[in-house]
C-alpha positions in Angstrom: 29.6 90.6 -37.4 31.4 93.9 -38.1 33.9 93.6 -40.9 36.6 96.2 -41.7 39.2 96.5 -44.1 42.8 95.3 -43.4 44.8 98.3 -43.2 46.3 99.8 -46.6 44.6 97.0 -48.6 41.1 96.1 -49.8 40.7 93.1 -47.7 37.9 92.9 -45.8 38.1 90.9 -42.3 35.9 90.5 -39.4 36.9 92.6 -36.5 37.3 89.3 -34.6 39.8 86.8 -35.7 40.1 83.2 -34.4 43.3 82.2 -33.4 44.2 78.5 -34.0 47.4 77.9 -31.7 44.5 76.1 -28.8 44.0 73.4 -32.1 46.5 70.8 -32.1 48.5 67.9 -30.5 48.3 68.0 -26.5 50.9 65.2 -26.3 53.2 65.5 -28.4 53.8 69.4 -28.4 54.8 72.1 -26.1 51.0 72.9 -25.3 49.2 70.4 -23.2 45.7 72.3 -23.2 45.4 72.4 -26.8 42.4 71.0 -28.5 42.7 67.7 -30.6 40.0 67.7 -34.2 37.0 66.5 -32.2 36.8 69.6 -30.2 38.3 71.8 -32.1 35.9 71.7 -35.1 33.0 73.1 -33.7 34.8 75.7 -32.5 35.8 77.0 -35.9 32.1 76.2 -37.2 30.6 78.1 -35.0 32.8 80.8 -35.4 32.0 80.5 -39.6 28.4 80.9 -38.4 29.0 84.2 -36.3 30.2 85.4 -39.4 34.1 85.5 -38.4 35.7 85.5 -41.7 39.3 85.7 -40.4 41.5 82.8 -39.4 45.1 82.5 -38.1 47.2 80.0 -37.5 51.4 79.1 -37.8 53.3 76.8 -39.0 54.8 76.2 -35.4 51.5 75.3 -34.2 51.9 71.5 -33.0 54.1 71.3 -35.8 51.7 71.7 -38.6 49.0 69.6 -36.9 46.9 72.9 -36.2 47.5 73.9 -40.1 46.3 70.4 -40.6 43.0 71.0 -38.6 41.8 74.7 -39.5 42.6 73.5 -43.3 40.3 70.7 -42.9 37.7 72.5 -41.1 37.6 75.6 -43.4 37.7 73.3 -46.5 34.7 71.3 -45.1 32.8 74.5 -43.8 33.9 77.7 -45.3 33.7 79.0 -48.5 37.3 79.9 -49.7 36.5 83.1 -51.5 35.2 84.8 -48.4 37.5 83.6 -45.8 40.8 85.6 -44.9 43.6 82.9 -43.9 46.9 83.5 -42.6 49.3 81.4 -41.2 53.3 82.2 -39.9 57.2 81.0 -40.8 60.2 81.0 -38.4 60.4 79.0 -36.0 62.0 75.8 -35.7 59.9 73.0 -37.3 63.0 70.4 -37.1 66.5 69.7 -35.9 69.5 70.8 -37.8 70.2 73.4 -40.3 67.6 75.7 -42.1 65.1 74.5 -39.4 64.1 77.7 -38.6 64.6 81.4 -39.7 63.5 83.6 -42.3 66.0 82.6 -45.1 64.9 82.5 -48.3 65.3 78.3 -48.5 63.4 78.0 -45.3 60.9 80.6 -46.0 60.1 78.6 -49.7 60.4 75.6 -48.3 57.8 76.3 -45.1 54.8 77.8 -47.3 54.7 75.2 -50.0 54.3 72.5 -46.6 51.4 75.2 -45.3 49.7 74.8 -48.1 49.4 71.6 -48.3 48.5 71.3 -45.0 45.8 73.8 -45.2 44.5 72.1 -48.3 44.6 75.6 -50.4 46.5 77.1 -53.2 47.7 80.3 -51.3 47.5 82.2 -47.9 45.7 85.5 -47.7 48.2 87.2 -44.8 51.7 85.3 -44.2 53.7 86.2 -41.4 56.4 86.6 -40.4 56.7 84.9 -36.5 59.8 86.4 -35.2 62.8 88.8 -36.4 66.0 86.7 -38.0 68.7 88.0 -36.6 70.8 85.7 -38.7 69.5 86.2 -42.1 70.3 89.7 -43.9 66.2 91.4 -44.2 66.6 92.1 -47.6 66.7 88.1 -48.5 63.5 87.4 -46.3 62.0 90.4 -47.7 62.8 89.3 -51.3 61.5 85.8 -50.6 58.7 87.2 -49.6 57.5 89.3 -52.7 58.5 86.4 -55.0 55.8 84.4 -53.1 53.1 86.9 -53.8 54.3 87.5 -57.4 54.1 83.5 -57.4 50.7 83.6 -56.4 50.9 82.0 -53.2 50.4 84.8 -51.0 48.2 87.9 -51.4 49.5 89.9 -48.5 52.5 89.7 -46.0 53.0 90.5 -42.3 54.7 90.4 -39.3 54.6 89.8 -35.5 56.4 90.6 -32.4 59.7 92.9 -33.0 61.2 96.3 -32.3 59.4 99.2 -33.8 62.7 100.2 -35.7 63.2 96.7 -36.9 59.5 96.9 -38.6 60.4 100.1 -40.2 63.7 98.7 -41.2 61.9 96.1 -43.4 59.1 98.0 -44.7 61.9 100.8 -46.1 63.9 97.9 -47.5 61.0 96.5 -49.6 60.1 100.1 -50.5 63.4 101.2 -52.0 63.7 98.1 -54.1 59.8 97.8 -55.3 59.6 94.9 -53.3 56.3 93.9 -51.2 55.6 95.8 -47.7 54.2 94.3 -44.5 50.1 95.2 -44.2 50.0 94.3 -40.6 51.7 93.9 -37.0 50.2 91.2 -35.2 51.9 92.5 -31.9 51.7 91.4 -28.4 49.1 93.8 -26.9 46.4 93.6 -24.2 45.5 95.5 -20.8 48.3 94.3 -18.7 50.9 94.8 -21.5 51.0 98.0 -23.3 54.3 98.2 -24.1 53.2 98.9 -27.9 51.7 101.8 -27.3 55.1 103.8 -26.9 56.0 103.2 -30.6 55.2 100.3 -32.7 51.3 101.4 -32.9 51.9 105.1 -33.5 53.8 104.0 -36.1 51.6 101.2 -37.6 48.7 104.2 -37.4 50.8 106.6 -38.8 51.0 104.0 -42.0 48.3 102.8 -41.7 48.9 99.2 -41.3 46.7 96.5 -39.7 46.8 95.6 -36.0 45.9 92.4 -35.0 47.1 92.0 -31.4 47.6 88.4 -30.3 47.0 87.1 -26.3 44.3 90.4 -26.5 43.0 88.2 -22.9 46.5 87.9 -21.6 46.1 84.5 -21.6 42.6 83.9 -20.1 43.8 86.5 -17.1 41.6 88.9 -18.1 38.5 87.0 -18.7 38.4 84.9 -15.1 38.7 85.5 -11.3 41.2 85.0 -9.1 39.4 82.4 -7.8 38.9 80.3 -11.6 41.2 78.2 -13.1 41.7 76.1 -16.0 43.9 73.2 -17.8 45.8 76.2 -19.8 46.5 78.6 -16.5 48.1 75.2 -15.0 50.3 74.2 -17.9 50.9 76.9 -20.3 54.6 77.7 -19.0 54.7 80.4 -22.1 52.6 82.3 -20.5 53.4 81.9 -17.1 56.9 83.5 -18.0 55.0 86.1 -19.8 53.1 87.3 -17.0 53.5 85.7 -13.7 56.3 88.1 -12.6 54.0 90.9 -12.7 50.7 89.1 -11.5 50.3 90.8 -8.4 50.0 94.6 -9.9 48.5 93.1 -12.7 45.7 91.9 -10.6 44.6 95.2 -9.8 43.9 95.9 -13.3 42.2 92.4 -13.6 40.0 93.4 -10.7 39.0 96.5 -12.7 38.0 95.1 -15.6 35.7 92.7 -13.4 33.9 95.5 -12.1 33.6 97.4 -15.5 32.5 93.9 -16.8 29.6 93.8 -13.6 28.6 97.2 -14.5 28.0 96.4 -18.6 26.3 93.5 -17.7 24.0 94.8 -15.0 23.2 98.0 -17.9 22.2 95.3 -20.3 20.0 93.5 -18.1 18.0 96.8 -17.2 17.4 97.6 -20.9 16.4 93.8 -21.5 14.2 94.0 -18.9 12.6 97.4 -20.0 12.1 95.9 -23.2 10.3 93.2 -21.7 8.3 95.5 -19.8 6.9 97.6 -23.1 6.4 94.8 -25.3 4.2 93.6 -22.3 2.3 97.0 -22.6 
């Protein structure tokens, strides 16, 4: 496994991370393919064996039940000191007010029922899911620092918002010594690139941490045409994210195919040659 610092800190994270929104409840939540404990713990074991180091999850996630299971999981496998763990705040996690959002009572209120669900004292990377438009940044971005000052969180980030917005927050924390995002975890992958026109010259420019999510567009990349699965069936997220544009982005899916066919048809010549000398 290659490791590699994250960003502008001294962490140091695998290059691949395991996302944990597939872990969860498939009845009683939004996503019907996730994975209950039983199949989703070797999974994350044999990813702790591969040497993957870096683990992220949300709040959201089958309302907690996905925190429930990593948390379990890493604290049965893992060794805490060398595992990066992050986890997210905003969305709506019950009815009625201060449900959702990034004010300060929700965001204190969310990362003290993370950790207990994760079984662990503090988060390495908490996120931030969305942009509040209802709550003034400064507040979330105070709330923030006074969790890592607290000890709860080493680092912060965010995911999915306007380049400028990013900025925005990162300037506010700046000009009042507060604590800045370390990384974007951005919606990035072959068939949408949108990113690329400003929120990852800018992350590079600052050097802060990329960690696209849905980096297989949903599986779309990884299958045929003629494949399917439980997920590609019921995963109306994704279907609104991409099924508008499935016909030109099949002509990109096709191409990675045939780059795939190629790679593997290299590797299988130099296997083979290696067979061949150690035969000599």
């Amino acid at each position: 496994m290659e490791y590699t610092k994250l960003g502008n800190t001294g962490l140091d994270v695998s290059r691949i991370c395991l996302g944990a929104m597939s872990f969860g409840d498939p009845v009683n939540w939004v996503h019907k393919w996730a994975l209950e404990e039983d199949e989703s713990r070797p999974i994350i074991k044999k990813a702790l064996d591969l040497g993957i180091n870096f683990f992220d999850t949300a709040n959201v996630y089958s309302i907690g039940r996905s925190e429930e299971i990593l948390g379990a999981a890493l604290k049965d496998y893992g060794k805490r000191d060398e595992i990066v763990l992050a986890t997210k705040v905003y969305q709506k996690m019950f009815d009625g007010p201060n449900g959702a959002g990034l004010s300060r009572k929700h965001i204190m209120s969310q990362i003290d029922q993370s950790l207990a669900r994760l079984q662990t004292d503090y988060v390495d990377l908490y996120i931030i899911h969305r942009w509040d438009y209802g709550t003034p940044i400064e507040e979330t971005m105070e709330a923030l620092h006074d969790l890592v000052k607290a000890g709860k969180v080493r680092h912060i980030g965010a995911s999915a918002m306007h380049a400028f917005q990013f900025e925005q927050a990162n300037h506010v924390a700046e000009k009042n010594g507060w604590t800045k995002f370390v990384s974007m975890q951005n919606h990035l992958n072959l068939i949408y690139r949108e990113e690329e026109r400003e929120m990852i010259p800018y992350c590079e420019s600052e050097n802060i941490a990329l960690t696209p999510y849905s980096p297989l567009a949903s599986g779309r990349l990884a299958r045929s045409p003629q494949e399917t699965s439980k997920r590609l069936i019921t995963d109306d997220v994704a279907r609104s994210k991409y099924d508008e544009t499935a016909d030109k982005d099949q002509l990109i899916i096709d191409r990675v195919g045939e780059l795939a066919g190629n790679i593997r048809l290299v590797v299988w010549k130099y296997l083979w040659r290696g067979y061949l000398v150690s035969r000599l």
